[in-house]
N, C-alpha and C positions, 0 to 999 in steps of 0.2 A: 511535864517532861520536855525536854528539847526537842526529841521531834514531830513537835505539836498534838499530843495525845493526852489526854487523862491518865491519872495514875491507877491501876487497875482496870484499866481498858486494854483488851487480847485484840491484836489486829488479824486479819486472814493472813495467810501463808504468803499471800502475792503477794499483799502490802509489807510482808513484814522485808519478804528478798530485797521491794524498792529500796525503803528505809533502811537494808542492810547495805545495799549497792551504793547509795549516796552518803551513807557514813565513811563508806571506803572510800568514795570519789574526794570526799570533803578532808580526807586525812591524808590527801598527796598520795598512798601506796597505792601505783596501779601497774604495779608487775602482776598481780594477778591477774589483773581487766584483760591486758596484754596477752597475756596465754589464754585466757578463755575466748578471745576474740581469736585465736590463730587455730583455736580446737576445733570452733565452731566453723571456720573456712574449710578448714582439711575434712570434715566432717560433712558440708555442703560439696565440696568437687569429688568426695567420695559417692557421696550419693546420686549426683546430676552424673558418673561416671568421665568425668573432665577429661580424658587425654588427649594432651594436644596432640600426638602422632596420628591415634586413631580419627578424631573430628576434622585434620587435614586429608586426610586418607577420604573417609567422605564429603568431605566438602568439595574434593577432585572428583569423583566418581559419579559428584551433583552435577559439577560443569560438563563432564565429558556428555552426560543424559541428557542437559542443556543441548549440547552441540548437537547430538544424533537427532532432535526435537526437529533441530533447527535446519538443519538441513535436511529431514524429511518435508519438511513446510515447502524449503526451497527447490526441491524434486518435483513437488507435487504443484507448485505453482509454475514452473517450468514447461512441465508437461501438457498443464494446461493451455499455456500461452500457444506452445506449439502445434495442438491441437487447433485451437482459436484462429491461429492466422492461416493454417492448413484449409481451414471449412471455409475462410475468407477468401485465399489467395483462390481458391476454386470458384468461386462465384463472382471474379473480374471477368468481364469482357474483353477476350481479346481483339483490338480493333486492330486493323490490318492497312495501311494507307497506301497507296500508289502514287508514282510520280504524275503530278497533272491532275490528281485529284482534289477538288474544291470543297473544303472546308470551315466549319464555324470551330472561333475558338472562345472558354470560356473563360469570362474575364471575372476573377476575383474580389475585384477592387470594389464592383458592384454592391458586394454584400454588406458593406457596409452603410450605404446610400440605397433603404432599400424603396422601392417604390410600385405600384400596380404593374404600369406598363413599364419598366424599364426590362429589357432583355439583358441578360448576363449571360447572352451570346455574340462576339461580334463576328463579323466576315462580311463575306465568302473570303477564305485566303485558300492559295493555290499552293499546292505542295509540291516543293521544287528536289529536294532530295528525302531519302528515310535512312535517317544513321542506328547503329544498333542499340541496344535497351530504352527503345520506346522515344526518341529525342528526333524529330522531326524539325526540316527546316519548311519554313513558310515565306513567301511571295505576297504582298501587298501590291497590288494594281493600283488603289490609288495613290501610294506612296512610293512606290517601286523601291520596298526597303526589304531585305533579306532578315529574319530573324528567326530565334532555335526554341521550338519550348515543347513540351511534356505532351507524348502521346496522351495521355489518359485527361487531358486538357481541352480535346479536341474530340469532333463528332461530325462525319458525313453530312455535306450540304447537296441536296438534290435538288439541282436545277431543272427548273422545267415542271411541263406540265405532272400532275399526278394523275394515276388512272384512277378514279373513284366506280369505278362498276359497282353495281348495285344489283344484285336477286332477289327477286320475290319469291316466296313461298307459299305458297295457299294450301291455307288447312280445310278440312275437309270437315262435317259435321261429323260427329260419333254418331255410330251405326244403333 
């Protein structure tokens, strides 16, 4: 036979649809393919339940729950931060400077060149005015040069002797 069978040989059911399918395909008429292919679409978006209206509908309803996600995230890292810098800005030292007070200030540049003994303190400089939010102006003796830089930069130099007194305590034997 033509296609490719014995003569009295029964094919199965599948084999026989293929070999029905490709006699059709082979004989040019495929208005029928055509419809059974458009049957089988309307049949799939019927079943997957396809409406475009409705899967716009929730596709919006996905972003908006997107949004509310997202700016719960960003409430709650906000709050944090605010927190965070609250616990911090409480644990600065407020230094308090006066005019004619003699001062070490601390030099940055250091930290890059780091070394055992180098100090990334220099001074004594003298503090010649105190402007507001923390910007002090400082007095160099050796250079006799006027210059402005950051409270929180600087730190009390105490000249002079320090008082080290010392107590002893004598403990007693247990009784």
């Amino acid at each position: 036979m033509e296609d490719g069978r014995e003569e009295g040989e029964v094919l199965p059911i599948e084999d026989t649809l293929k070999v029905d399918a490709l006699a059709a395909i082979d004989d040019k008429d495929l208005s029928w393919f055509a419809d059974l292919l458009e049957l089988k679409t309307q049949w799939a978006i019927k079943a997957i339940n396809f409406d475009l209206a409705s899967a716009g509908e929730q596709r919006m309803l996905d972003l908006h729950e997107l949004k509310e996600l997202w700016m719960d995230a960003y409430d709650c890292t906000s709050t944090y931060n605010a927190k965070t810098k609250e616990w911090h800005d409480q644990r600065l030292l407020k230094k308090e400077f006066a005019k004619g007070d003699k001062v070490l200030l601390f030099n940055s540049h250091l930290k890059l060149f780091p070394g055992k003994l180098k100090s990334k303190w220099t001074g004594p400089f003298v503090v010649k005015q105190v402007h507001p939010l923390g910007v002090v102006e400082l007095w160099n003796k050796e250079h006799t040069s006027l210059f402005k830089v950051n409270g929180y930069r600087l730190k009390v130099y105490y000249d002079g002797p320090i008082n080290r007194a010392m107590s002893v305590i004598h403990l007693l034997a247990p009784p």
